[in-house]
Structure formats: structure tokens, C-alpha cells
Steps between C-alpha positions, in 0.01 A plus 500: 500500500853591547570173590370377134709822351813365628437109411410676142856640499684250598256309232629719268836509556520090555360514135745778338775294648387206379461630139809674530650191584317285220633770253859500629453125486387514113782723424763290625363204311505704222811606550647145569341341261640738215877465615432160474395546132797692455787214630317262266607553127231463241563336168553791302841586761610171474492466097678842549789345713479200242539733243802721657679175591497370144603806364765519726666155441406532195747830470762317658501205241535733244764702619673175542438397194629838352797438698555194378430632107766775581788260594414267190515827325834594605598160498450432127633887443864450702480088235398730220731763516782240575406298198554842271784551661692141394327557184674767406839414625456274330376671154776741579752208488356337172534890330852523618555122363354595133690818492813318595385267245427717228808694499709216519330408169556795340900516658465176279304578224781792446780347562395245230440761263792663558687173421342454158502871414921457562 
């Protein structure tokens, strides 16, 4: 009987180790097979990197193209202000000619009435 008592323990004890074994097993299956899941990307991440990618060239165009609006804008400010410039030199220059002119008509206008009032 102690004989049978002993084979029961070891009985035992072969079959806790084996279930310990079969859950340790299970566990690191589990455990695998979710880091697995986790280095694959699902559909939903990879619209989100889609998404982030296009919004970040996307950025960069348009900072470009405000770049390039900006020097067009200075550009035609710097032709602009140049153009108002000669304009009115040159408006200045055509006053100064029909003052010149105008009081060399009136010099004229009195010195001819000054001849027939003589």
C-alpha cells in the first residue's frame, strides 16, 4: 500500500508538472502570438501614417508656395514703389516746366502791356 501511495505521488506530481507545463506553454503562445500582433500594423495605423505623411508634405508645399507668394509680393512692391518713384520725378519735373512756363508768360504778357500802356 505504500508502495501504491508513492506511485500516486509521483502520479500526481508527473501530472501537476505536466499541467504546469501545458499552462506555461499556453501562456507563452499567448504571449508570442500577441507581440506578433503588435509588429504588424493594422489598416487603421497605416491610413494614420498615410494621413500624417500627406499632411506633412502637404505643409511643406504650402509653405513653399507662401514663400514663393512672399517674394512675388516684394517683388512687384520694390517694381511698384520704383514706378511711383520715376513717376513723380517725373510729375515734379513737368510742375517745375509749367511754372517756368507760366511765368515766363506772364514776364511776357507784362512786358507787352507795359509797352502799349507807354
Amino acid at each position: 500500500m505504500i508502495r501504491l501511495n508513492i506511485f500516486n505521488c509521483l502520479l500526481n506530481a508527473k501530472e501537476k508538472t505536466m499541467k504546469t507545463k501545458l499552462i506555461i506553454m499556453s501562456l507563452l503562445l499567448a504571449c508570442g502570438t500577441w507581440l506578433a500582433g503588435c509588429e504588424q500594423k493594422g489598416s487603421a495605423e497605416r491610413a494614420g501614417e498615410t494621413i500624417d505623411q500627406t499632411m506633412e508634405a502637404t505643409g511643406e508645399r504650402l509653405k513653399e508656395a507662401g514663400q514663393a507668394v512672399q517674394e512675388k509680393a516684394e517683388n512687384a512692391y520694390a517694381a511698384t514703389k520704383k514706378n511711383l518713384e520715376e513717376a513723380s520725378e517725373d510729375t515734379q519735373e513737368a510742375t517745375k516746366q509749367a511754372f517756368e512756363k507760366t511765368r515766363e508768360t506772364i514776364e511776357e504778357a507784362g512786358q507787352a502791356l507795359k509797352e502799349k500802356t507807354q
